[in-house]
N, C-alpha and C positions, 0 to 999 in steps of 0.2 A: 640714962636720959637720952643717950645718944639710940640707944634701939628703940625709946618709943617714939622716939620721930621718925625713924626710920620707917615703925608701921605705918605710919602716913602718907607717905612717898608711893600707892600703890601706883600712882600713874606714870610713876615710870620705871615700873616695874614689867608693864606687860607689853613694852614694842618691841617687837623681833629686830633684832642686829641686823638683819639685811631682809630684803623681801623674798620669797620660795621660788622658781625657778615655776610654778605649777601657775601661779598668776600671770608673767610675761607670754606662756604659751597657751592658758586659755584667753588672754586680749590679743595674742594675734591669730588664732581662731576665731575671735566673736568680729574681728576688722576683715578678714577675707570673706567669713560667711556673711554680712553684711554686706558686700560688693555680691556674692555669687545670689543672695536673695531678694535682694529689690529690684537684681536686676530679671529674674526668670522668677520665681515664686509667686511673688507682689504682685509684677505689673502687668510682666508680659504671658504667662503662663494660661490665667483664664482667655484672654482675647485670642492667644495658640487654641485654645482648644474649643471654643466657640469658634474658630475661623475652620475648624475641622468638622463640628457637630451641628452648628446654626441650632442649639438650641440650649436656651439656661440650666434647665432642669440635671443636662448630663454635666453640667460642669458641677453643680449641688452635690452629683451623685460620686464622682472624684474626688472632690476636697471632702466628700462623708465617709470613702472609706480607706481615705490616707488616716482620719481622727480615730477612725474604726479601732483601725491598727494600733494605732499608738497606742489611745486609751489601754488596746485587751492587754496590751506586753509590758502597761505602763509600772504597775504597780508588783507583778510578779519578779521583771528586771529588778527595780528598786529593790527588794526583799533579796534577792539572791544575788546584788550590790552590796547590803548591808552585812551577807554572811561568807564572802568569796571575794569582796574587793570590788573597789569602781575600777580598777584599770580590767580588767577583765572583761568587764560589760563594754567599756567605749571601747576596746577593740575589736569584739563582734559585730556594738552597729556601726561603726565604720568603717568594718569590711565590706557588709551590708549594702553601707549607703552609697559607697566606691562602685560596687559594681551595677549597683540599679542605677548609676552617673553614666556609668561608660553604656549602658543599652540604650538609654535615653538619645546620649548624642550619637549614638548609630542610628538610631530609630527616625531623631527628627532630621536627620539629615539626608535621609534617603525618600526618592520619589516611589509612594506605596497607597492605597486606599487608605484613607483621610478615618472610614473607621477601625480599620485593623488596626491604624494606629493609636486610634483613642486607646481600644480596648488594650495595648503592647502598653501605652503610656497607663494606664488605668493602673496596671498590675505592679510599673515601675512604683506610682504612687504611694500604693500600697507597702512597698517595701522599704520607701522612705519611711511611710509612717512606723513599721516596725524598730526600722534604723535607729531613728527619735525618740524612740519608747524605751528602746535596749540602751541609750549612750549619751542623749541628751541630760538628761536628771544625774548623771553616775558624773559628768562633765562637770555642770555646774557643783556638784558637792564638794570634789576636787579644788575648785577653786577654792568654795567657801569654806573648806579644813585648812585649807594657804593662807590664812589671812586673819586676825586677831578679833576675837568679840569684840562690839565697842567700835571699831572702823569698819562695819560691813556695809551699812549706806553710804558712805565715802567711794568704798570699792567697786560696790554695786551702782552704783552713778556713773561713775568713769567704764563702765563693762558696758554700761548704754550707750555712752558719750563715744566710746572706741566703735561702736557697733552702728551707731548713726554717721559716723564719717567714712565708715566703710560702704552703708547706705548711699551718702552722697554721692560717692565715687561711684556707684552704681546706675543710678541714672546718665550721670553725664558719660560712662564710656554707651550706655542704650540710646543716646541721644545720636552722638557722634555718629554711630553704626547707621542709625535710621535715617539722619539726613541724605549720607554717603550712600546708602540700599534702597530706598523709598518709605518714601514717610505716609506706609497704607499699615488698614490691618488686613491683611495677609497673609498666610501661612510663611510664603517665600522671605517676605520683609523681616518677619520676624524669628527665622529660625539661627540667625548668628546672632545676634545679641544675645537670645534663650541660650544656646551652646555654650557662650563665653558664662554667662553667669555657671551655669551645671559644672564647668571645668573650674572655676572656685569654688564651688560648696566642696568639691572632689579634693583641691589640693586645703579646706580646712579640713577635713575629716583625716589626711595623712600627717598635719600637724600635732589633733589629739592625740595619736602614740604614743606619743614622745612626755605625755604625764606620766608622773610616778608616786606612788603611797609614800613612800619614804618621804617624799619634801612635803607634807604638810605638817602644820603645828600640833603640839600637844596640849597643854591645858590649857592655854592661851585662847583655844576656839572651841571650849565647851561653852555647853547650855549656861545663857546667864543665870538665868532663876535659879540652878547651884549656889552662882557667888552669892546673891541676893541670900541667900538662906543663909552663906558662912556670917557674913553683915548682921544677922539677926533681924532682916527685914521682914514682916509677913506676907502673904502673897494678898492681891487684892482683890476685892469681888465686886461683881454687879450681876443682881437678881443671882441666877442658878451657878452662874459661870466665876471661874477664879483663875488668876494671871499662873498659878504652878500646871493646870492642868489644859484651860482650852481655847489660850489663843492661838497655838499652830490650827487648830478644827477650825477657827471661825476667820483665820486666812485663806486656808483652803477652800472653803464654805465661801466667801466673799470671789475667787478667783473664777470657780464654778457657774457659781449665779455670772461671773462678767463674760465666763464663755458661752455659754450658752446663748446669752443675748449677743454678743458682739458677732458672733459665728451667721446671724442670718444675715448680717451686708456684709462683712469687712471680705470678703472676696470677689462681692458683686460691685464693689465701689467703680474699679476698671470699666465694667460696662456701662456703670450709672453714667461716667461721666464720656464715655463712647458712645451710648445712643441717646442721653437726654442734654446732657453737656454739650456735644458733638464737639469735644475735643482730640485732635489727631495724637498719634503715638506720642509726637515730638513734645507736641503740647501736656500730655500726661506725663510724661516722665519729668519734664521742669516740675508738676505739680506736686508730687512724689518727691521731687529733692526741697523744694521749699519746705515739704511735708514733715520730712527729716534734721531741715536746718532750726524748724521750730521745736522739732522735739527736743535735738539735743540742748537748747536756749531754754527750753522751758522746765525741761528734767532740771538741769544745773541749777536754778532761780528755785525749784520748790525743794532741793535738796538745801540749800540755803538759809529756806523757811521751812525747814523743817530741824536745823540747825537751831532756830529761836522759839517756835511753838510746838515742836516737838512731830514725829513721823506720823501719825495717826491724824492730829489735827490738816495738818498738810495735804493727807488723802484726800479728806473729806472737802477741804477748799479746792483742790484741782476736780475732785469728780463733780460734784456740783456746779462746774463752771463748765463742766463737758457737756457733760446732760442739757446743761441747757443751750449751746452753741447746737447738739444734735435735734433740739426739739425746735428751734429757729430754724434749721436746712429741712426739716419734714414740713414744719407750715411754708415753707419758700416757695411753695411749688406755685401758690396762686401773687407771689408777689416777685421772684427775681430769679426763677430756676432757668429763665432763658436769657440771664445776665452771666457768662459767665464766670467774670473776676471774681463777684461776690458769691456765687457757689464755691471756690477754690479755696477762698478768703477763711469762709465759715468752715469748712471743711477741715481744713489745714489746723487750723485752731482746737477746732475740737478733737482733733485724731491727736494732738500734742497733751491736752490737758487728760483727755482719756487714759493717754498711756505713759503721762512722764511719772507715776509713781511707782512703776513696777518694782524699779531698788528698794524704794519704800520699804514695799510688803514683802518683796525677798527678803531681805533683811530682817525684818521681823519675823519672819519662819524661820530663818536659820539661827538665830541666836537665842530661839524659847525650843529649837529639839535637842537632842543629844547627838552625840557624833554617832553614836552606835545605828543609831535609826533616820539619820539623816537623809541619806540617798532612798527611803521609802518616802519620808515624807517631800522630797522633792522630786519626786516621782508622780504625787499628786496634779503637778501641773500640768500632765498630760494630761489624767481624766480631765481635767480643764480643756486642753484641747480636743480630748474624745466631745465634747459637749459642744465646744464649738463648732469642731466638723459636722457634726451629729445635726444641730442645727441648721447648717450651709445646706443639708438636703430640705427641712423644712423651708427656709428664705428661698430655695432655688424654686421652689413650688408654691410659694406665695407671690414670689416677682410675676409668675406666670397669670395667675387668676386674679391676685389685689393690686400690683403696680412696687414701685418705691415708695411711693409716700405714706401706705402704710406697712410697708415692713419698716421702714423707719420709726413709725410711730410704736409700735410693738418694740425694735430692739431699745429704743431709749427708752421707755417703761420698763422694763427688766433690768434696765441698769440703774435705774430708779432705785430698787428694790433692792441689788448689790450694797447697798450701802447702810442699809440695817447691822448686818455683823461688826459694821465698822463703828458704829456708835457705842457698841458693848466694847469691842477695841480700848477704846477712848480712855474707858473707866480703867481699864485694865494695862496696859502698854505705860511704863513712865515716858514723861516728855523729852528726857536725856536718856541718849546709848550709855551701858554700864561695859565698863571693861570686865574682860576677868582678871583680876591682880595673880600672878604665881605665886605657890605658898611659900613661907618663909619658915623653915623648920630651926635655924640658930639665930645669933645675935650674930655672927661670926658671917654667913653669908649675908646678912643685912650690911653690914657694915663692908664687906666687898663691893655689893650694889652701890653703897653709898660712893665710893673714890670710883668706880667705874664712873657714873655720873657726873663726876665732878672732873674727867678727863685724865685721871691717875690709873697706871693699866695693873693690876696686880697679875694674871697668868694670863699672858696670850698662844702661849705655846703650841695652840693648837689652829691652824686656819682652814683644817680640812673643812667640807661641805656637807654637813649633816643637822640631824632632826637638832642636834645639841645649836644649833647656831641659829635656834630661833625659841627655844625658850628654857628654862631650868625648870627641867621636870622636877615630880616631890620627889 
């Protein structure tokens, strides 16, 4: 009697005794690169290189072939992640990414023709994007091998929530600098606050080291759809599609379609609101940390509601309230684009709703792959970013001939259209995260589990620091 209750008890069977060591040092990588990217990436980075080239097109053609890069290495790394190791990979590209750091802030810091520099920075780009392709996706796998099926939108919320207050602190040390320097765009104004940020993307990428294989979980953070099968659950379908085989494809499939659309403004935003805005540095970087304080408020609040109606539904209620916050600032133009609280306003809102579910769907990728193929299919979110970039060259070239108002009209119609895979989603994703329970091969380790739980210690003998101390393998 006492073992068949015992099989019931799965849920508290699968939390790790203590947390991995691989989680603490990927959130304090995602809070420093957070401070090093909002503060030079984001904000100041196009306005640098527009204040060097005076013309959109070449900044299209920079942010297209930092995506170049990524995309080409994206998916080859991932695959030789998956059969060599992810610490291997983030220590390449963040050899990589250290040294295209250090040429940069030599570069921008020396007085040299304004194009030799594009083109020196061009090339740095470029090697970011390689950096990102090689160590990024290998990064994030690590983590999510750290961490139990069943808690990934939990974790993946707070990896936003840590990364938006590293954001915040971004703006306001860019603020500080530009009062103190001058509050112009110019090359000179803004080449220490770019610097400071590059010198923290530099000291995250010496952080990722310091991951290790050894600390993440064993069965604990396999593919749910296993557990689901051990349950005697069947898999579910709508129309061609079935929950065992293709909801990682129609995440990725959905991420794709949002880069490619989001890719024609979200680099030009800076200038949107520096030549139609006519908001100064100082005034852009408050807009950017509001930017940030909403997202992380608004990620939090849909992780919530996605707690009671489930991740999927969730999606769909924040994109749908994005979409339409972006097709209210495209029609603005003829009723308040020269107000500009309520461009900020609208803005701010919809860049939160747009993006506070990316745990969401992280999440749902990581817990329908397998560990064995995980770091390829998270690897996928580059070709996300290849599409994105990809596109920043088509927006750079539409700003020039149609305006803003309709490459706005164009990216919020493509995101429109992102939201098709998510309705097959729907049918497919259950509304509650499933744990994976450890198996229970005696009556004899049930009934240990049973007095550990209940604060009785049968063997502690052991407190060294390994795989053993995060779950009971079969």
């Amino acid at each position: 009697a006492i073992g068949c209750e015992l099989l019931d008890m799965e849920t508290t069977l699968h939390a790790p005794s203590r947390t991995s060591p691989n989680v603490w040092l990927y959130l304090a990588v995602r809070f420093i690169q957070g401070i090093g990217l909002n503060i030079s990436s984001t904000t100041l980075l196009t306005p640098f290189l527009f204040a060097l080239t005076k013309d959109v097109a070449w900044i299209g053609y920079a942010e297209g072939a930092q995506g170049v890069a990524r995309g080409v290495v994206a998916i080859p790394a991932g695959l030789l992640a998956d059969r060599f190791g992810s610490v291997l990979l983030i220590r390449v590209g963040t050899s990589l990414l250290t040294l295209s750091v250090i040429v940069m802030l030599v570069l921008v810091n020396l007085t040299l023709d304004p194009i030799l520099v594009y083109y020196v920075l061009l090339g740095c780009l470029i090697c970011f994007g390689i950096a990102n392709g090689t160590a990024q996706a290998s990064l994030f796998t690590i983590f999510s091998n750290s961490i139990p099926t069943g808690t990934r939108s939990s974790w993946m919320t707070w990896d936003r929530i840590i990364f938006f207050c590293g954001s915040m602190s971004g703006p306001v040390v860019a603020i500080t600098i530009l009062r103190i320097h001058g509050n112009q765009w110019d090359v000179s104004a803004l080449t220490l606050p770019l610097s400071i940020g590059l010198v923290c993307i530099a000291i995250s990428a010496i952080i990722s080291f310091f991951v290790q294989e050894q600390w993440t979980l064993s069965v604990e953070s396999d593919n749910v759809q296993e557990e689901l099968r051990k349950r005697g659950k069947k898999a579910k379908k709508c129309f061609c599609f079935n929950s065992d085989t293709h909801i990682p494809y129609l995440v990725v499939f959905r991420d794709i379609l949002g880069g490619l659309a989001s890719g024609m403004t979200i680099k030009f935003f800076p200038l949107f609101f520096e030549q139609i805005v006519k908001l100064d540095p100082v005034s852009l970087q408050v807009n950017y940390l509001c930017s940030t304080i909403a997202l992380a408020i608004i990620t939090y609040a849909v992780k919530l509601l996605a707690d009671k109606i489930g991740r999927v539904p969730s999606i769909l209620i924040s994109t749908y309230l994005g979409i339409s916050l972006g097709w209210t600032l495209a029609f603005g133009k003829y009723y308040f684009w020269d107000v500009s609280w309520a461009v900020c306003l609208i803005w701010v809102l919809r860049t939160a709703f747009m993006n506070c579910t990316v745990p969401l769907s992280k999440s749902i990728l990581n817990d329908y792959t397998n560990k064995e193929s995980r770091n390829t299919w998270n690897s996928f979110e580059s070709i996300s970013s290849f599409g994105w970039s990809g596109s920043a060259v088509l927006g750079g070239w539409m700003l020039d001939k149609l305006g803003y108002e309709w490459v706005f009209i164009i990216t919020f119609g493509l995101q429109l259209v992102m939201t098709i895979p998510v309705w097959i989603l729907l049918f497919l994703v259950p509304g509650k995260e499933t744990a994976v329970a450890v198996d229970i091969p005696s009556a004899g380790e049930q009934i240990e589990t049973f007095f550990d739980n209940s604060g009785t210690t049968l063997d502690n003998s052991d407190d060294s620091f390994s795989s053993r101390d995060f779950t009971r393998k079969r």
